[in-house]
N, C-alpha and C positions, 0 to 999 in steps of 0.2 A: 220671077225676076226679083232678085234683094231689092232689098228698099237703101234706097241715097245714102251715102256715110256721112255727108254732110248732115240730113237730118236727126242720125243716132237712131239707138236703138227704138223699136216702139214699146212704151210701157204707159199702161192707163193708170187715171189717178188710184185706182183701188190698187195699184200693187208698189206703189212710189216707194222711194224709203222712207218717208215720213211714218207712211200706215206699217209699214213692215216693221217699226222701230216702239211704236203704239202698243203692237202685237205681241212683241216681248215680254211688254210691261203689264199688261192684261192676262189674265189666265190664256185668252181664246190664242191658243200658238196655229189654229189650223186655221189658214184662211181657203178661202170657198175661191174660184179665179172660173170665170164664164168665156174671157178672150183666151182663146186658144192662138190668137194669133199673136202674144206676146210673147215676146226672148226671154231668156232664166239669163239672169244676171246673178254676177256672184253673192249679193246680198238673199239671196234664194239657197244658197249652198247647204247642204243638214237639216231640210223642214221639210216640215209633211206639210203638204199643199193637196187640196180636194177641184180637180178639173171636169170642166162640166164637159159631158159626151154627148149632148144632146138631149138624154133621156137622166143620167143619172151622174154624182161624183166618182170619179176616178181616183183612190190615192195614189200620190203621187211622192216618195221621196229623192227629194232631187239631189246628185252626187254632182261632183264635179265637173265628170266626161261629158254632162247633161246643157254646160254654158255655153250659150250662143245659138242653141238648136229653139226650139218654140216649144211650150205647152202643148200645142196639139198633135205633135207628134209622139206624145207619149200616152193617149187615152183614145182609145181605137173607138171609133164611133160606129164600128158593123160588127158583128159577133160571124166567127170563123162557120163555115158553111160545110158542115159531115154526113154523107149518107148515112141514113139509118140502117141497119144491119136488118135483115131478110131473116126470119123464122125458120 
């Protein structure tokens, strides 16, 4: 189920614009993001952004077609399941 229009999008304080504006200005351009349930807002457009999977970071560069959809849709948290091949 989306969440309410009246309350906007979800974004937590670590990916606000304030911090994302910080980031600029500071060498550190890669920021680390653990809520996978946050939206890419166009202020996320052309960065490489590191998504936690659970286990490890995912990079992440986020293009355009990417706005509106969540972080954790883009850092697969199971690894693809292949038989082993037979000798």
């Amino acid at each position: 189920m989306p969440r309410s229009k009246w309350k906007g999008p979800y974004l937590p304080e670590s990916l606000s614009i304030k911090t994302i504006r910080e980031s600029e200005i500071s060498s550190k351009n890669n920021l680390k993001i653990f809520s996978r349930n946050s939206v890419i807002l166009p202020i996320h457009v052309n960065r490489i952004l590191h998504v936690y999977n659970g286990k490890r970071f995912v990079k992440l560069k986020v293009s355009e077609e990417m706005i509106g959809h969540k972080f954790g849709e883009f850092s697969p948290t199971r690894i693809k399941f292949s038989f082993k091949k037979k000798k």
